[in-house]
Every structure is written in C-alpha cells, then in structure tokens.
C-alpha positions as MATLAB code, in Angstrom:
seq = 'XXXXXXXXXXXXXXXXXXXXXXXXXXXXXXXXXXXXXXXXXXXXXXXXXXXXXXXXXXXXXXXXXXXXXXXXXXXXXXXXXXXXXXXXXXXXXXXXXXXXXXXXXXXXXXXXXXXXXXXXXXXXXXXXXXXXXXXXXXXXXXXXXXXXXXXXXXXXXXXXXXXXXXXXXXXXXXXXXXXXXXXXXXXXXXXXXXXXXXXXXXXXXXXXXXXXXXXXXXXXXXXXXXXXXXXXXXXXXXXXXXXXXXXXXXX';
ca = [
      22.630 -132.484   93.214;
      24.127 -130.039   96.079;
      26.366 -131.646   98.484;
      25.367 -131.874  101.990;
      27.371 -129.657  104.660;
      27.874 -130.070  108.428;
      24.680 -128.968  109.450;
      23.136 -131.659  107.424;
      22.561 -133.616  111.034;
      19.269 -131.978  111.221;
      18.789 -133.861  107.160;
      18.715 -130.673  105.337;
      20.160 -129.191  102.827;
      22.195 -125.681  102.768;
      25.112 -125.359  100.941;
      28.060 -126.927   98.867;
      30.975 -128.056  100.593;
      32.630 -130.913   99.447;
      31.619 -134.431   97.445;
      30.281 -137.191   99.769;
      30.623 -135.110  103.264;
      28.687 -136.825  105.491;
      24.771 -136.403  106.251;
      23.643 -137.769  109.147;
      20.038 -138.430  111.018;
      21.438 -137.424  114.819;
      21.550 -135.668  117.164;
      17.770 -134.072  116.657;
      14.743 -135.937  116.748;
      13.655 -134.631  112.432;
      14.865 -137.473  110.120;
      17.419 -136.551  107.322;
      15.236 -137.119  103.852;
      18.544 -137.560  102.243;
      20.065 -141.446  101.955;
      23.384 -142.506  102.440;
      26.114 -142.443   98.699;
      25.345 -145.864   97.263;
      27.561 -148.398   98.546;
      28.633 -146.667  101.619;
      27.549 -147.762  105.789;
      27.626 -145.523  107.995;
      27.358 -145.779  111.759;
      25.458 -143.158  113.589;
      26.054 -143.664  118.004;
      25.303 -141.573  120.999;
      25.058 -141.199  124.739;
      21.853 -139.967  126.116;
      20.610 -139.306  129.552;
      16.836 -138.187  130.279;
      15.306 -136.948  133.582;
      11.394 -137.322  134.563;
      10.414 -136.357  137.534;
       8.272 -138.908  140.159;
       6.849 -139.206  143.793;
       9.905 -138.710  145.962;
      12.773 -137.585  143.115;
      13.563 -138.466  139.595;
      13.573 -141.098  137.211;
      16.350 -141.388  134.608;
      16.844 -143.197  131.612;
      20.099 -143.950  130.146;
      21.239 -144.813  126.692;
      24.251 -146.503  126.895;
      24.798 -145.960  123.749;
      22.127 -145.878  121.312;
      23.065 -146.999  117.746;
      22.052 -146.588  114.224;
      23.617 -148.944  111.340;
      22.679 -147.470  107.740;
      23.930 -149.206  104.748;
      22.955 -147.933  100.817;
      22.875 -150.283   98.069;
      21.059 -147.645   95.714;
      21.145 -143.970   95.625;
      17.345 -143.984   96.291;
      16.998 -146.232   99.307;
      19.190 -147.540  102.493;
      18.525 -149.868  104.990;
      18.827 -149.205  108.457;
      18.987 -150.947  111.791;
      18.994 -149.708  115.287;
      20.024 -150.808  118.333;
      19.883 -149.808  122.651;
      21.159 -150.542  125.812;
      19.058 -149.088  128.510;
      19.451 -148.401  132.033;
      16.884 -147.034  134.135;
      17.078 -145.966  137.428;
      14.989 -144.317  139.941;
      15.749 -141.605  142.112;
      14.071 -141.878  145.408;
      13.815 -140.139  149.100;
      17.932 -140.055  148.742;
      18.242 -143.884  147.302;
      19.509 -144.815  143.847;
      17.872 -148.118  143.059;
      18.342 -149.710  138.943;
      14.459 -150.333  137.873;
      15.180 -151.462  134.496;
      17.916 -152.621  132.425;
      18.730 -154.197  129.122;
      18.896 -154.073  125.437;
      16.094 -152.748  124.064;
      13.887 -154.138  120.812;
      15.789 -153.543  117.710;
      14.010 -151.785  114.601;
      15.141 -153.028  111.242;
      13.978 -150.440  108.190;
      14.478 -148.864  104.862;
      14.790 -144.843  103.829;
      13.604 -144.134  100.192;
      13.864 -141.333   98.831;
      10.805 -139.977   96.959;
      11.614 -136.871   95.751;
      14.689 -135.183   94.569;
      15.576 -133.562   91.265;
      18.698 -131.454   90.083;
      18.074 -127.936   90.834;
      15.026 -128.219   93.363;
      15.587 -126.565   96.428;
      12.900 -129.666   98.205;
      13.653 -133.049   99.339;
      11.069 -136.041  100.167;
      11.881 -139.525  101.620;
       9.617 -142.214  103.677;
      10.948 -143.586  106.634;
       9.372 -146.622  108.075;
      10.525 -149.201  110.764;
       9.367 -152.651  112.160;
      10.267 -153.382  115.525;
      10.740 -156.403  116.753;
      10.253 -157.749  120.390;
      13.594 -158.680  120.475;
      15.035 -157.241  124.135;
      15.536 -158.326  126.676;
      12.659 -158.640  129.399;
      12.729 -155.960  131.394;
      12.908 -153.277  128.434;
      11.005 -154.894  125.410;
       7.430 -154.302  124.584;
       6.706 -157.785  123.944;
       4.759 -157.249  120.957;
       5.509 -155.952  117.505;
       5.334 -152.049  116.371;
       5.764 -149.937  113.018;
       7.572 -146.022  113.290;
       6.500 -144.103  109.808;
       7.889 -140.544  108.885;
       7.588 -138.661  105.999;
      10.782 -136.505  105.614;
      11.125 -133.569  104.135;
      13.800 -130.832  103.171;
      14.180 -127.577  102.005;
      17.450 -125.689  101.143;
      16.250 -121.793  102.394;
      19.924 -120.044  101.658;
      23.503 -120.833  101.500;
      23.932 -120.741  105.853;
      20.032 -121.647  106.423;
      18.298 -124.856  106.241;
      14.814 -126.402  107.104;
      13.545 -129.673  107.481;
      10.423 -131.397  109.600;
       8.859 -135.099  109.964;
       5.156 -135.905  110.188;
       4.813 -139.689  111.495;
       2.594 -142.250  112.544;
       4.279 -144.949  115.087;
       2.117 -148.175  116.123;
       3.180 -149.848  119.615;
       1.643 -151.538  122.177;
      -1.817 -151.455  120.091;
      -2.175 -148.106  120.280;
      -1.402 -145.122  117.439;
       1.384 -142.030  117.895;
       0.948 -139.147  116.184;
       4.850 -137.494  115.629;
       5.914 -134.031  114.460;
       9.583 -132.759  114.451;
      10.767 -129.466  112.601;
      14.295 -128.488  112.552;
      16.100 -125.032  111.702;
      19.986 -125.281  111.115;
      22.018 -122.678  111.102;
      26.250 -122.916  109.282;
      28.561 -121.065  111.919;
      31.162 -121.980  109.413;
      32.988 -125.078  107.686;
      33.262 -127.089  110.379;
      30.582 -126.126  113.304;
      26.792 -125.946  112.706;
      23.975 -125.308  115.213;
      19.857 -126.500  115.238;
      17.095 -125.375  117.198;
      13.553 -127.648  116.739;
      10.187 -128.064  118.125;
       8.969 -131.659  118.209;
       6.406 -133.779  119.901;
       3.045 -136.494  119.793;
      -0.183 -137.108  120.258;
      -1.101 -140.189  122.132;
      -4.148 -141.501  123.638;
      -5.892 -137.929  123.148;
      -2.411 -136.259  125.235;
       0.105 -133.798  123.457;
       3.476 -133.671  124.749;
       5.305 -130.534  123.262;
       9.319 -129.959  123.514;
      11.868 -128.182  122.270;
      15.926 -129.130  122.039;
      18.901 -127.585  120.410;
      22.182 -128.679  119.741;
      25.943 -128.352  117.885;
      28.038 -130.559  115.609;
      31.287 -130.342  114.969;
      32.679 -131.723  110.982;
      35.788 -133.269  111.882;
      36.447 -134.582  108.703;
      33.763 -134.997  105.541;
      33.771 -138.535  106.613;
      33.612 -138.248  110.989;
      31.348 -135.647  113.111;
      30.664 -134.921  116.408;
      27.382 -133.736  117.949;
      26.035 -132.405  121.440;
      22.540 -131.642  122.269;
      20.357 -130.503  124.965;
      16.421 -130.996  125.192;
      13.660 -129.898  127.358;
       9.758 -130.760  127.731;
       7.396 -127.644  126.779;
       4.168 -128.750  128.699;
       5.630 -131.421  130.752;
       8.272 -132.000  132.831;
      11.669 -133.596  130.981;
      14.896 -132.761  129.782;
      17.652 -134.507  128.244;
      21.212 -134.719  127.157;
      23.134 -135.742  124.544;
      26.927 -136.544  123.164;
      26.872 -138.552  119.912;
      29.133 -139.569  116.746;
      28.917 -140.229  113.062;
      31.145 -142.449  110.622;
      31.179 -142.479  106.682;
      32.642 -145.399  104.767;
      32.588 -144.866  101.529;
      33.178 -147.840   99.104;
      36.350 -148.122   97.305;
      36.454 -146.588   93.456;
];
C-alpha cells in the first residue's frame, strides 16, 4: 500500500513519502477514507471562527477548540470521538452580547475501511456517527442524531490527489443530504494546498460553499493546517487554524 503524504489532510492519496506519515481528516470538510496504523491514536484539534450575517450586524460562532480523538485497533477500522466548546455571540447595532455557550453534544463513531487493495489507485471507507445529547443546555440538540459518509479516494498522479464524501446526517428529526469534494495539490515535502466545493440539502434548501486551505508536515508524526471558507449562495465565511498528532505504538 502507498504511504500517505502531507496533503493527505484532504484523505487522499498522492504519493510516497515515508512509512506511517500521518493522514489526517482536518482542516476540510471531505473525510479521509484512509484509517489510522493499527495501534496508533491520534488527536486531530482546531480553532474555528464563523460569521453569519443578521438584523443589525453579525452572528459568530466560535470553536474553542474543536477536537477529534481517533484510536485504531485494526488496520480496517478506528474509532473515533469528537468533542466542542462553543461560543456564540451576536453582533448587534454596536453591542457584543454572548447568546450561547457551552460544550457541545459529543459524537462517538467508527471508520471502516471498505475498499483498498495493493496497487489500486481507489480507496472506500464508511463513516458513521451517533450523537449523543450530551452538552450542555444552551448548545445541545436535546435529542439523538446519526452523521453517515461514504468516503472515497483516488490517487490521480504523484503531486495530485482527489477525494469527495456523499452523506446522510439525521438531527432534530429531520434528514441532511451532504456532499464534499476535495482537490490537493503537493507544493513539496513539507507544504500541501486543497481547494473543495461542499454543501447540503435540507428541508428542500441547498446551501453551496467553497473553502481552501494549507498544511504544513512538521514532522511524519505532527502537522499544521490553516483554512479559509466562504458560502456560495448564502452569506458565511469562516476561518480556521488547526493541529494533528500521531502516536504510533511501540515495536
């Protein structure tokens, strides 16, 4: 099987680099369909701030951080766990006032692989997530939910990859078509760049947007990321700074 290289962020595949660099599912919103080496946790974390516009100003939401725990105890599956603060605010006729704040409902889930053989240039995985109305008051959605993806990969050339997400999220008893589709780009060993169109469907609305971003390979086991997204048929945009962390088990 290829090795994954810094661009993997986007969960693609494009190129050798070295054994057990790491792979991560930030900063962009298309799910890696690759799972973490067997044994291994890794800890995926960012910082996110997203502006809507309302009557009077702006409302923003803050992720302070946002976290992703992903622990392998096969080579074809990983569980996963993830877990928010949030702070929202609103932006008003010149006053700052805090409208919601808390941790949000954490999503326990699994990544299995479904397809991957030596010397196929395609990668499949489900995704799927329960969340639990676990947060705090003023942020949960008091009732249960389900996020599914299917995840897919393709390795396109030895500085291109491609990879997009079809889902189906339940929440709040109502259904969420997702899409996502991601084109990385190698700058070199250490630096790779995305661009991706993404969006849903939900309650017979399309919201269409676009976001971009750069990560940096610090080491095969520690990356940094930064990202910038903006809505395509409604107003939004967003920012992102982020990190990743390997631990491999001990041989």
């Amino acid at each position: 099987m290829k090795q994954f290289f810094v661009i993997l962020f986007v969960g693609l595949g494009c190129g050798v680099l070295r054994a057990q660099t790491i792979n991560t599912d930030r900063p962009d919103q298309t799910e890696s369909s690759a799972v973490v080496p067997a044994g291994s946790f890794q800890w995926e974390c960012g910082f996110s701030s997203t502006w809507r516009p309302t009557f009077g100003g702006t409302f923003r939401e803050l992720a302070l951080p946002n976290s992703l725990f992903r622990v392998s105890l096969h080579e074809k599956f990983e569980l996963r766990v993830v877990h928010q603060l949030n702070r929202n605010a609103q932006l008003a006729w010149g006053a700052d006032d805090v409208v919601l704040e808390g941790t949000s409902d954490v999503q326990i889930g699994t990544k299995i692989q479904l397809w991957q053989r030596e010397g196929s240039r395609t990668e499949v995985a489900y995704l799927g997530h329960a969340v639990l109305p676990t947060g705090d008051s003023e942020v949960t959605g008091f009732d249960y939910g389900m996020v599914n993806k299917l995840c897919i990969s393709h390795d396109v050339g030895p500085a291109w990859a491609l990879g997009y997400n079809l889902g189906y999220d339940l929440a709040d008893g109502r259904g969420t078509f997702t899409y996502a589709m991601a084109i990385g780009k190698a700058i070199n060993d250490r630096f790779g760049l995305y661009f991706e169109p993404y969006g849903e469907l939900v309650s017979g609305s399309h919201y269409a947007s676009f976001d971009a971003g750069l990560t940096l390979l610090a080491s095969d086991q520690w990356q940094w990321d930064i990202s910038y997204g903006t809505g395509i048929n409604h107003r939004m945009n967003y920012t992102a700074l982020g990190f990743s962390w390997l631990v491999l088990p001990n041989r």
